[in-house]
VEXVOLO-827580 format. One record per residue (C-alpha): chain; x, y, z. Coordinates in nm, 4 decimals. Layout:
REM VEXVOLO-827580
@c->A px->X py->Y pz->Z
...
END
This chain:
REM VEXVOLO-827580
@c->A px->0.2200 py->15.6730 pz->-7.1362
@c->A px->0.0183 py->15.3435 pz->-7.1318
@c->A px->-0.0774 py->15.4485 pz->-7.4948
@c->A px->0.2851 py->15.4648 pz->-7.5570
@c->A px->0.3909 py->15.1210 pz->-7.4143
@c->A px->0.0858 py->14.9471 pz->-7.6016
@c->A px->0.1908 py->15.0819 pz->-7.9417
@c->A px->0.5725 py->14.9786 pz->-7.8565
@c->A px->0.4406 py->14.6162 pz->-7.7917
@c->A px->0.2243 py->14.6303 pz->-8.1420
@c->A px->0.5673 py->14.7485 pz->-8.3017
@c->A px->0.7456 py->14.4213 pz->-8.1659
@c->A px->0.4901 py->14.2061 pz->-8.2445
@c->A px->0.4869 py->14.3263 pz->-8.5435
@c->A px->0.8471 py->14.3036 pz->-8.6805
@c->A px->0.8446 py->13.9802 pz->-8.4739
@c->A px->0.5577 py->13.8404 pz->-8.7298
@c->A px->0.7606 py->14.0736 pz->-9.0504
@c->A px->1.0346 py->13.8393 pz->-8.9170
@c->A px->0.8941 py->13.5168 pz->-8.9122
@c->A px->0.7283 py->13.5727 pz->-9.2566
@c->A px->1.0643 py->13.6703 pz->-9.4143
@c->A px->1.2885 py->13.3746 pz->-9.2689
@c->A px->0.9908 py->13.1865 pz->-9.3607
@c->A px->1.0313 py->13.3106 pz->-9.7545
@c->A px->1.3895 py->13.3067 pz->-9.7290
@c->A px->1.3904 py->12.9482 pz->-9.6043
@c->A px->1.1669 py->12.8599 pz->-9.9256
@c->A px->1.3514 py->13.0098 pz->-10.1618
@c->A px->1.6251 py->12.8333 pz->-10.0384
@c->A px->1.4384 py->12.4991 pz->-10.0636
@c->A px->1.3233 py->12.5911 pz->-10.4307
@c->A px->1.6822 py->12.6541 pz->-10.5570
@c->A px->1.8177 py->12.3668 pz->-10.4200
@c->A px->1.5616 py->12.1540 pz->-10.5717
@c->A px->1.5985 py->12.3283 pz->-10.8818
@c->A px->1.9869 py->12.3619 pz->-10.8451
@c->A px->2.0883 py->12.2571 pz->-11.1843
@c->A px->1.7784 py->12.4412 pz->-11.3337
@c->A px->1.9163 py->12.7383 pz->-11.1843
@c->A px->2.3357 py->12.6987 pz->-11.2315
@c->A px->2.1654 py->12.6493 pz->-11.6128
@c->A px->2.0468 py->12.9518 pz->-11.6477
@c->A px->2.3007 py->13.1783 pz->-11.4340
@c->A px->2.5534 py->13.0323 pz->-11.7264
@c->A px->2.3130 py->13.1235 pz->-11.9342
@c->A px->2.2738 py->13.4515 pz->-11.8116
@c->A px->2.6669 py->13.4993 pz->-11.7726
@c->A px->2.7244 py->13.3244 pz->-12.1341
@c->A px->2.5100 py->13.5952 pz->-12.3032
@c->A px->2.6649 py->13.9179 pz->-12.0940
@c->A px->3.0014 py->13.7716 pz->-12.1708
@c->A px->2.9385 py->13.7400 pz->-12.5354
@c->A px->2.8234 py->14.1322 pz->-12.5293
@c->A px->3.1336 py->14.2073 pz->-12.3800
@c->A px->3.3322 py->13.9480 pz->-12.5567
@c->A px->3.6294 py->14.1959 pz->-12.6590
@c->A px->3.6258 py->14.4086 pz->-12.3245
@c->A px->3.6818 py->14.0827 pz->-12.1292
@c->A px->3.9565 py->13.9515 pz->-12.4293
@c->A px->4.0806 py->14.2677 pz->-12.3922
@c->A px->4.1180 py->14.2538 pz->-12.0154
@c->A px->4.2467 py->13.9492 pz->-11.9930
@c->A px->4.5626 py->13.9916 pz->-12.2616
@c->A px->4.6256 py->14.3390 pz->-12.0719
@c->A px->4.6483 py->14.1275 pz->-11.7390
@c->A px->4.8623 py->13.8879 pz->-11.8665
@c->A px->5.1413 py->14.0512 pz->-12.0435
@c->A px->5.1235 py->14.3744 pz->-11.8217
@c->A px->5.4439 py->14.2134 pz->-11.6484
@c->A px->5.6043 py->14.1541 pz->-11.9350
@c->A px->5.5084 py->14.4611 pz->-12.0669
@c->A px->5.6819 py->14.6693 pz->-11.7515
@c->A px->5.9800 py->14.4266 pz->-11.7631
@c->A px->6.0745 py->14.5428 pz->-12.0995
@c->A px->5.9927 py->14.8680 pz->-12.0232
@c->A px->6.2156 py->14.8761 pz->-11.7431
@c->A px->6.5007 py->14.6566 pz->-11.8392
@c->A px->6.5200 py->14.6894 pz->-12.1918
@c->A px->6.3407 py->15.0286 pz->-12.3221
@c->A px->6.4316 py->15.2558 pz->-12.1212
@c->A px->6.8589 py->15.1753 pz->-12.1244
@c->A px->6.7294 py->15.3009 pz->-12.5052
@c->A px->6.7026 py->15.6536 pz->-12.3761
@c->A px->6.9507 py->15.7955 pz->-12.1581
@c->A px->6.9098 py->16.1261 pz->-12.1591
@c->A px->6.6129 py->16.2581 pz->-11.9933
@c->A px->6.4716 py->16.5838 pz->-12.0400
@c->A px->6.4017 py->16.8050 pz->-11.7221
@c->A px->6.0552 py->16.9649 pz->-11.8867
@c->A px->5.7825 py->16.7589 pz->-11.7131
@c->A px->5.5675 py->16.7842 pz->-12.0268
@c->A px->5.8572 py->16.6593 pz->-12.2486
@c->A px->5.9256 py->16.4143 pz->-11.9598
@c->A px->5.5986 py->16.2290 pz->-11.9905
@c->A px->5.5635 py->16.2582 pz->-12.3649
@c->A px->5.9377 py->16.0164 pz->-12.3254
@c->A px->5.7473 py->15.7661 pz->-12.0892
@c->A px->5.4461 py->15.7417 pz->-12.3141
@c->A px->5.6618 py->15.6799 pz->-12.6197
@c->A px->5.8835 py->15.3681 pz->-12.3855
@c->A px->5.5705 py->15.1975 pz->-12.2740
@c->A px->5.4229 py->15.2753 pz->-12.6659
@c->A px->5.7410 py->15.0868 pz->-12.8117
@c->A px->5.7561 py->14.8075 pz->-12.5200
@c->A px->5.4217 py->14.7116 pz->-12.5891
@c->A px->5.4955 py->14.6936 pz->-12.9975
@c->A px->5.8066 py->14.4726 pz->-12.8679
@c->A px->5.5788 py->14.2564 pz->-12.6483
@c->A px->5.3298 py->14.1973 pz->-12.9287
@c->A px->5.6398 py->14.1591 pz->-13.1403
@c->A px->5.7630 py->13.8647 pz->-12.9434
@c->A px->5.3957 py->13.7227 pz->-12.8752
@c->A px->5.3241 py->13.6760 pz->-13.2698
@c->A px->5.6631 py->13.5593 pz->-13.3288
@c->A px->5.6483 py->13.2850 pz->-13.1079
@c->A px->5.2908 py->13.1708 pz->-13.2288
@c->A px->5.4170 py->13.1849 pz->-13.6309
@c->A px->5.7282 py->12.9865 pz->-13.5083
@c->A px->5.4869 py->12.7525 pz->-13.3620
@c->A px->5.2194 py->12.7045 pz->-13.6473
@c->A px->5.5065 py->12.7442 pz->-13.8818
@c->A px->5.7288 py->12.4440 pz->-13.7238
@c->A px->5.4087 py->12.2137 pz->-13.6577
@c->A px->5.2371 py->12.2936 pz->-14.0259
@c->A px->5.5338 py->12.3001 pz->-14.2854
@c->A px->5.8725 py->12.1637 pz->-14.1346
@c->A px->5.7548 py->11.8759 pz->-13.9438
@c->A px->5.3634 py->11.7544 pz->-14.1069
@c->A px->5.4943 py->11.9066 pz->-14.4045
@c->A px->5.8001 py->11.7323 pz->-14.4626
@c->A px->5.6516 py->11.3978 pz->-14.2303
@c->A px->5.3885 py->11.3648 pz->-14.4989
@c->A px->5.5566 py->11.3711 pz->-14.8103
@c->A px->5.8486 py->11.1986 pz->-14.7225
@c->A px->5.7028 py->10.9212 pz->-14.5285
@c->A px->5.3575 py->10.9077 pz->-14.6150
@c->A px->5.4624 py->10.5550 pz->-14.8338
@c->A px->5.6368 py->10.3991 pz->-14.5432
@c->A px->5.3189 py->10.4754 pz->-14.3077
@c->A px->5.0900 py->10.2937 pz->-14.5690
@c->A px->5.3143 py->10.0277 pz->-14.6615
@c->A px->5.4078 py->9.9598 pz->-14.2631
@c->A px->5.0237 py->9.9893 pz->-14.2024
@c->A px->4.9111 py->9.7115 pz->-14.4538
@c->A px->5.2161 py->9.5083 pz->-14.3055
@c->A px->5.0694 py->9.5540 pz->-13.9593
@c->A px->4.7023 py->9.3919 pz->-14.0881
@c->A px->4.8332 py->9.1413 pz->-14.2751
@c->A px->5.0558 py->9.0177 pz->-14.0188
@c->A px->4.6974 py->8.9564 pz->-13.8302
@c->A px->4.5263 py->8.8616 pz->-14.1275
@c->A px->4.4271 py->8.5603 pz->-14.0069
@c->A px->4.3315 py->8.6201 pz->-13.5996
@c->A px->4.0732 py->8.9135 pz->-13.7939
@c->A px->3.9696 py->8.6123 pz->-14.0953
@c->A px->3.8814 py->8.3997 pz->-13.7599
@c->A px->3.7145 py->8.6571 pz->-13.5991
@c->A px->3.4975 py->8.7322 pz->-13.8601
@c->A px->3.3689 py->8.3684 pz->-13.9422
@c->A px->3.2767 py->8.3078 pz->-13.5610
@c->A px->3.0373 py->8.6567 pz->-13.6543
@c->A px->2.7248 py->8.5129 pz->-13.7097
@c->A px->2.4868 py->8.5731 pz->-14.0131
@c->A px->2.2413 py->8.7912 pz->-13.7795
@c->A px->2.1505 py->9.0661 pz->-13.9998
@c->A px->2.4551 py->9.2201 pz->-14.0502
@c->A px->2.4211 py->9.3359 pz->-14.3720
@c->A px->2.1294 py->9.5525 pz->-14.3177
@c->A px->2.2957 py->9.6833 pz->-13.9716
@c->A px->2.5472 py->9.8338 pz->-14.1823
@c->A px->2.2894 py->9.9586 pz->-14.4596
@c->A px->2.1258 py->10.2014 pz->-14.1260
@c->A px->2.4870 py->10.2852 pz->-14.0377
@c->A px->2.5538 py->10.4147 pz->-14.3474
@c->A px->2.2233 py->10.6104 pz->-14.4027
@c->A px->2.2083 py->10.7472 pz->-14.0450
@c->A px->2.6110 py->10.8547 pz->-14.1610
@c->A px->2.4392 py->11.0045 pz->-14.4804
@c->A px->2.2120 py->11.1577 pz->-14.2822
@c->A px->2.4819 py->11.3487 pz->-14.0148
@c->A px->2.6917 py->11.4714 pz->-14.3125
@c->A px->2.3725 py->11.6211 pz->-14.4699
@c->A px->2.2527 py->11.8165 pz->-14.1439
@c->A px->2.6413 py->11.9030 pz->-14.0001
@c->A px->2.7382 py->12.0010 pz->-14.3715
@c->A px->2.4546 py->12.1916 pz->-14.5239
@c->A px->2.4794 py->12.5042 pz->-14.6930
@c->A px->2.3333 py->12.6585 pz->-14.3453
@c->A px->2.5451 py->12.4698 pz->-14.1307
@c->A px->2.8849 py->12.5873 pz->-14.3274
@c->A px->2.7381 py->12.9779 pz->-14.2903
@c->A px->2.6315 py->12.9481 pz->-13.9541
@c->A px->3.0271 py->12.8290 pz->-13.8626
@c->A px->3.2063 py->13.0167 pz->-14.0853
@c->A px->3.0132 py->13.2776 pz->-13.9144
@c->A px->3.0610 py->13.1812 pz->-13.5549
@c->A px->3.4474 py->13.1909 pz->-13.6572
@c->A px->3.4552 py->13.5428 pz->-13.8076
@c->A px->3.2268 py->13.6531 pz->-13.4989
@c->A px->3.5385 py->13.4822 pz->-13.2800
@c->A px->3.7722 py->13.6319 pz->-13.4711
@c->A px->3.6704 py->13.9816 pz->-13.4580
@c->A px->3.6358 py->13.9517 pz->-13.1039
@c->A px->4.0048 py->13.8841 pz->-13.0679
@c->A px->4.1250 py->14.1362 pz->-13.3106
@c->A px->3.9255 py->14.3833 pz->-13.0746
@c->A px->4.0165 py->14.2415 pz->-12.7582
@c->A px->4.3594 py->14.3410 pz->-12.8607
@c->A px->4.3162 py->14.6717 pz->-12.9901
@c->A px->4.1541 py->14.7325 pz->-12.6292
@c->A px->4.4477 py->14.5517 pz->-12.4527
@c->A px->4.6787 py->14.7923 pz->-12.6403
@c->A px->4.4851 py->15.0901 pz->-12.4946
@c->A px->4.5029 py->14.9487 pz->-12.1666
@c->A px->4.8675 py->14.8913 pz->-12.1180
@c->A px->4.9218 py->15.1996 pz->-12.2893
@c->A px->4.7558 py->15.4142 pz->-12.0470
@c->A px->4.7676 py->15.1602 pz->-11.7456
@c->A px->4.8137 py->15.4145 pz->-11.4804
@c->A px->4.5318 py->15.6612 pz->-11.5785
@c->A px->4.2742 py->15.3687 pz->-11.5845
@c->A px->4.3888 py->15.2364 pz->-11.2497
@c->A px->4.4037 py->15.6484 pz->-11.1386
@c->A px->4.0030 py->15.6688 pz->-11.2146
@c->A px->3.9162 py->15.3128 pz->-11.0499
@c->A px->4.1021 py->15.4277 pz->-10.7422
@c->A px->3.8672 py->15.7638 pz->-10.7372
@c->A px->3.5860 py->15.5372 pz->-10.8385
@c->A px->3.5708 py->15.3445 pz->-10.5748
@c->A px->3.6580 py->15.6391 pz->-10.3657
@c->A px->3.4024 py->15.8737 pz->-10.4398
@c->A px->3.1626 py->15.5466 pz->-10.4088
@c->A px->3.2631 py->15.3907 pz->-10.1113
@c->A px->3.3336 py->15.4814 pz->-9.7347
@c->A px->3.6979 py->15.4841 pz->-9.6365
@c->A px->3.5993 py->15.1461 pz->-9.4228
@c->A px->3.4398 py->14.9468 pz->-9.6853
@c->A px->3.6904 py->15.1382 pz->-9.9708
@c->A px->3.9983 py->14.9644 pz->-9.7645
@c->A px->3.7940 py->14.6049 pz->-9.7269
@c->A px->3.7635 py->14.6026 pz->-10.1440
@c->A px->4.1486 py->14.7577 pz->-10.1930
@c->A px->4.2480 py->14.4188 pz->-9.9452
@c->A px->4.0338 py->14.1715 pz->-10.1354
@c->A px->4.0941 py->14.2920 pz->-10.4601
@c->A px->4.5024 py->14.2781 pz->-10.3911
@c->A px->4.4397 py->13.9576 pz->-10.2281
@c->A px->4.2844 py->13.8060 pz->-10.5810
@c->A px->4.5199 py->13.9255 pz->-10.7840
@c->A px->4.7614 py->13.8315 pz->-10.5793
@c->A px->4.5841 py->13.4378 pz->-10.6028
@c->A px->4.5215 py->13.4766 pz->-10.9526
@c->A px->4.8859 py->13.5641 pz->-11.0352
@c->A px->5.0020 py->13.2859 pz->-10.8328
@c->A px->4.7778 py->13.0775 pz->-11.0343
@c->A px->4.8976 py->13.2066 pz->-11.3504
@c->A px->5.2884 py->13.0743 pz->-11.2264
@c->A px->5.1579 py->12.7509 pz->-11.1051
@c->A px->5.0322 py->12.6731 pz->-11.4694
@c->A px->5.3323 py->12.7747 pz->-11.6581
@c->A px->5.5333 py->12.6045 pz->-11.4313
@c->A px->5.2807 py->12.2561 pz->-11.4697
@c->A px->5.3258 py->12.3081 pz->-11.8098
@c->A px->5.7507 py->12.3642 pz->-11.8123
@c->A px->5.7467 py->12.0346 pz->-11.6068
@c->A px->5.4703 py->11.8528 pz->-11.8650
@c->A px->5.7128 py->11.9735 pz->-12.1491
@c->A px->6.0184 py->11.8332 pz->-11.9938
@c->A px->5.8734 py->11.5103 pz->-11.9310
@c->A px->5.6921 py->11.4600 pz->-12.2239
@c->A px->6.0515 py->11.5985 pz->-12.4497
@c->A px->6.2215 py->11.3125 pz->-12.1971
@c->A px->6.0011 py->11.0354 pz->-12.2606
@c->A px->5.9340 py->11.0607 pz->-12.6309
@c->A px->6.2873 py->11.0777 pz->-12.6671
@c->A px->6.3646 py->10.7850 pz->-12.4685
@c->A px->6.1480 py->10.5769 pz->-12.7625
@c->A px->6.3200 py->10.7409 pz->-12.9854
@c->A px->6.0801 py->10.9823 pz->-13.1988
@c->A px->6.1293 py->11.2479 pz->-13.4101
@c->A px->6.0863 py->11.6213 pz->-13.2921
@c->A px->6.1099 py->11.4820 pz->-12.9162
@c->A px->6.1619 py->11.7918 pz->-12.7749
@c->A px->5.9143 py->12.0073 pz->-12.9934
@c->A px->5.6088 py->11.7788 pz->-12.9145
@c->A px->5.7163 py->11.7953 pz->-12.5359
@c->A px->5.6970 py->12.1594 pz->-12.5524
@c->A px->5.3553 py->12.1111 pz->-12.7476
@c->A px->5.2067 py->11.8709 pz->-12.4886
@c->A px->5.3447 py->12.1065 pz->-12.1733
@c->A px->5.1391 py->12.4022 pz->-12.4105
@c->A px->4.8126 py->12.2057 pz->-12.4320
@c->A px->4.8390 py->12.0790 pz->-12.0773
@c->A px->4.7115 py->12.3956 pz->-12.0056
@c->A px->4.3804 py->12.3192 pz->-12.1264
@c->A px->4.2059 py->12.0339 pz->-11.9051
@c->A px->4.0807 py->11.7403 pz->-11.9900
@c->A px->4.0736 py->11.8255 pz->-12.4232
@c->A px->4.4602 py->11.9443 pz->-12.4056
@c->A px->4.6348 py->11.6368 pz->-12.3226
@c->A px->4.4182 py->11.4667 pz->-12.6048
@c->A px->4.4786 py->11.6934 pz->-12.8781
@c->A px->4.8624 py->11.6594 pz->-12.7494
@c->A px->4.9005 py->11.3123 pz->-12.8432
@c->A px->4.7268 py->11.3545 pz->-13.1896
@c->A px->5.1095 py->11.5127 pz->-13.3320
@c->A px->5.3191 py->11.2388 pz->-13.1606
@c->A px->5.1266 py->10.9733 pz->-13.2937
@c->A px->5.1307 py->11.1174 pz->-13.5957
@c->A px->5.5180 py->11.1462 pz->-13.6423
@c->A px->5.5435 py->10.7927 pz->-13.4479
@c->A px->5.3397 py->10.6807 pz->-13.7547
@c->A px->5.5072 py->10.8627 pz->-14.0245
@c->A px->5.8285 py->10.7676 pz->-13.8920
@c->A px->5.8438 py->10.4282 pz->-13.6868
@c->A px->5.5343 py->10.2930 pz->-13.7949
@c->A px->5.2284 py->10.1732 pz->-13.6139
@c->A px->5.4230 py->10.0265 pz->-13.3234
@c->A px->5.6343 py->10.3386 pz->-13.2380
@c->A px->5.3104 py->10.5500 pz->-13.3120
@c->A px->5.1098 py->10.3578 pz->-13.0007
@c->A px->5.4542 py->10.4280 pz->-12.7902
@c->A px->5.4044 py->10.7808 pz->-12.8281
@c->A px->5.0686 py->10.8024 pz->-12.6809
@c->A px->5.1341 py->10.5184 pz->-12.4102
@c->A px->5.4266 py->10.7766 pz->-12.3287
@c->A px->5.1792 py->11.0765 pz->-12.3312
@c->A px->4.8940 py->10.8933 pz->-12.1043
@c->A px->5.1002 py->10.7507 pz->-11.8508
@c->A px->5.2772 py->11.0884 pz->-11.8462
@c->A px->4.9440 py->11.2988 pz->-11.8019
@c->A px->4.7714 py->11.0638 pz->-11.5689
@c->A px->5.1066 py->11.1183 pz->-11.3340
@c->A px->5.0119 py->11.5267 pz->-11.4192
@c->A px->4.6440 py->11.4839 pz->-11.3343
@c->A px->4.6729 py->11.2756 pz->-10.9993
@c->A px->5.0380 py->11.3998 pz->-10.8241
@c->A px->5.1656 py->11.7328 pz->-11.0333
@c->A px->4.8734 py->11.9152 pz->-11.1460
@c->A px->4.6953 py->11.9451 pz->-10.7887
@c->A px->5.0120 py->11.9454 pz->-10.5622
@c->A px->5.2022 py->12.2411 pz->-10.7916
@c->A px->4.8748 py->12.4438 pz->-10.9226
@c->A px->4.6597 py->12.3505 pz->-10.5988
@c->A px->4.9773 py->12.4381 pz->-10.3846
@c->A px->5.0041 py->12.7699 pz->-10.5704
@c->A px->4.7492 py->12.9107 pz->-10.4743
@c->A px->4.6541 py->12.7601 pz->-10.1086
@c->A px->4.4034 py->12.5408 pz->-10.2183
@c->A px->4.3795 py->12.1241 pz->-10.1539
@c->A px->4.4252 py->11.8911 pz->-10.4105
@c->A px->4.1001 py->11.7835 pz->-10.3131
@c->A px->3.8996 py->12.1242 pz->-10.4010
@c->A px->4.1489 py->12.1517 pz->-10.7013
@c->A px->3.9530 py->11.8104 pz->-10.8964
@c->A px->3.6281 py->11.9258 pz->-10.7260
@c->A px->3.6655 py->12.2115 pz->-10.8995
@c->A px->3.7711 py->12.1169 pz->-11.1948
@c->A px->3.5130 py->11.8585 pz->-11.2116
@c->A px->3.2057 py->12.0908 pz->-11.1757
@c->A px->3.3539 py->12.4115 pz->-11.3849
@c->A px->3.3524 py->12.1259 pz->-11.6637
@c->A px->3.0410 py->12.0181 pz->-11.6247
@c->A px->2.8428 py->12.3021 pz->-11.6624
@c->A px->3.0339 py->12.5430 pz->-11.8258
@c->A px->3.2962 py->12.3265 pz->-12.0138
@c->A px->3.6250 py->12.3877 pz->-12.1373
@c->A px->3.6491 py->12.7427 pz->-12.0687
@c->A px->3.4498 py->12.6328 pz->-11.7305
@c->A px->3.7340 py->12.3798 pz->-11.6784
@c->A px->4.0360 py->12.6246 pz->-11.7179
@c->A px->3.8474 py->12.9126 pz->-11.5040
@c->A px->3.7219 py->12.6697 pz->-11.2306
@c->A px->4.0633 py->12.6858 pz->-10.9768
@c->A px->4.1073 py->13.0200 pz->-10.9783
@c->A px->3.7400 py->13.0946 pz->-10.9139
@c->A px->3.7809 py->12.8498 pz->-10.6274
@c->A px->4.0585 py->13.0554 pz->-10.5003
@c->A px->3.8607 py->13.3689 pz->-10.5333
@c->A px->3.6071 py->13.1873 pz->-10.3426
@c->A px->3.7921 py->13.0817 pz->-10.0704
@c->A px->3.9194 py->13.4917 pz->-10.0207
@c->A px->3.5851 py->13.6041 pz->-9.9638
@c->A px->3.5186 py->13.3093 pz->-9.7269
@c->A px->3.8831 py->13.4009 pz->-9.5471
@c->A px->3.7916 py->13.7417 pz->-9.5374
@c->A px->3.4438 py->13.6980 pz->-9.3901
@c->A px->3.5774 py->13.4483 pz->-9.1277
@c->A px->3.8468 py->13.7045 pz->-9.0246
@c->A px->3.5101 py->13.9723 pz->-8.9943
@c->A px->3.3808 py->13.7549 pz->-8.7931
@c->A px->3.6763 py->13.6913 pz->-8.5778
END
């Protein structure tokens, strides 16, 4: 019995000592990656860039399923299936009908999808730049030259208080170090290696689509064999904690989804307002164009203003063309500061606050794509912490 009791005591000592030695590791680690914590977010993006590149057109694919499923089921519902009013009583024939409604309301939703990009591209491209630039294209010169030589003189005095301090050969290594970035960014190599990187791109979305087609097509047989999935893998306890948290996401993500259209409806409406307040041309198309981009952080607002000061240019000259994009800033700065974090942020539970935080960091390390992805990830984030806190509870 003694024997018993020693060897009980060497068993506690011993896990106490396996216990100390692993907090003691754990504890280190923890040091070493915060130390190292941009070392390691580095190469975790690096690690998630490369799997995400593999699986490029699943993801695409994904994604475009997610995001026009309910559009895909409205027209199903509302539209499609008024189409076909008899039904036939044969199950088989039945669900042969179905397949053939959701086949033809995802052709429609495509349909509608493409059409709205081509009238898009096709407004922007050839009615608007196309006519802008060969109408106008005399009046922006000539109102350009009159612009500089109404100042002819402030630049002539500008340039004779410049003194003689080697400017001549600062502009010689300007031009060489210019020579020298068209060489390297346009080389033979350099035009492959893009023109590559595009077709890559490209492919990706042409088969991200063909996989979002099979998804909505047979929606409920893939979400039949994740349910079994996850019930032949996980207990009934843990099985109904990931059914919760995975409803609860979507649920945030959706809500995300809203809050962004619905920044963007009131970008458009302010933007189509104030450009037509000063008076340009194709108001209300660049509105909707800005509201479009707005989606985009940071890069979408700036590649908004490049149309409206191009048609303020074309059209009203270099004065009206600087009114457009005063309009644009003051109108995305209100976006950035009040709208985008009360509306979006609001969404989706989450404080302004967390919402630039967010923003902020998703841009810095994973960029554009880092920067649209960063608020819902948040979200996401804050379920699992919700969820655990309620555990805990």
């Amino acid at each position: 019995m003694s024997k018993i009791r020693e060897m009980l005591s060497d068993w506690k000592y011993i896990r106490l000592c396996l216990y100390i030695v692993f907090t003691a590791a754990l504890l280190y680690v923890i040091y070493l990656i915060i130390g190292n914590l941009d070392v390691v977010l580095k190469t975790v993006s690096s690690v998630l860039g490369s799997l995400a590149s593999a699986f490029s057109p699943l993801l695409i694919g994904l994604v475009i399923a997610y995001l026009l499923s309910p559009l895909v089921e409205f027209i199903n519902g509302k539209v499609v299936a008024k189409l076909f009013f008899n039904e036939p009583s044969d199950p088989v024939k039945l669900e042969k009908l179905r397949g053939t409604q959701r086949t033809i309301s995802i052709l429609i939703t495509f349909l509608i999808i493409f059409l709205i990009i081509f009238i898009i591209i096709y407004a922007f491209a050839f009615l608007i730049m196309g006519g802008l630039v060969y109408t106008s294209l005399q009046n922006m010169v000539q109102s350009i030259a009159d612009y500089f030589s109404q100042y002819e003189s402030v630049f002539r005095r500008w340039a004779a208080a410049i003194p003689n301090s080697g400017i001549e050969e600062r502009l010689q290594d300007f031009a060489n170090e210019l020579i020298n970035w068209i060489a390297d960014n346009f080389s033979t190599t350099a035009i492959i290696g893009f023109v590559s990187n595009i077709g890559g791109s490209l492919l990706s979305v042409v088969l991200g689509i063909v996989v979002s087609v099979y998804l909505l097509k047979d929606k409920d047989f893939f979400l039949r064999l994740w349910r079994k999935t996850l019930h032949l893998t996980l207990s009934m306890k843990t099985h109904a904690v990931v059914t919760e948290t995975l409803n609860d996401i979507n649920k945030v993500v959706s809500q995300f989804v809203r809050g962004q259209l619905l920044d963007a409806l009131i970008i458009a409406v302010l933007s189509s307002i104030g450009l037509s307040f000063i008076g340009l041309d194709f108001a209300v198309f660049i509105g909707c164009f800005a509201g479009l981009c707005n989606i985009i952080p940071y890069f979408g607002p700036i590649i908004s203003t490049v149309p409206a000061a191009l048609v303020g240019l074309l059209t009203g000259g270099v004065t009206q063309g600087l009114l457009a994009i005063l309009v644009l800033v003051i109108i995305q700065q209100i976006d950035a500061n009040i709208i985008y974090p009360r509306v979006v942020g609001g969404s989706i539970g989450l404080h302004p606050l967390f919402v630039l935080i967010s923003v902020t960091v998703g841009g810095y390390y994973w960029g554009i794509l880092g920067m649209i992805l960063a608020v819902p990830a948040a979200a996401i984030i804050k379920v699992f912490i919700m969820k655990k806190l309620d555990s805990i509870e």
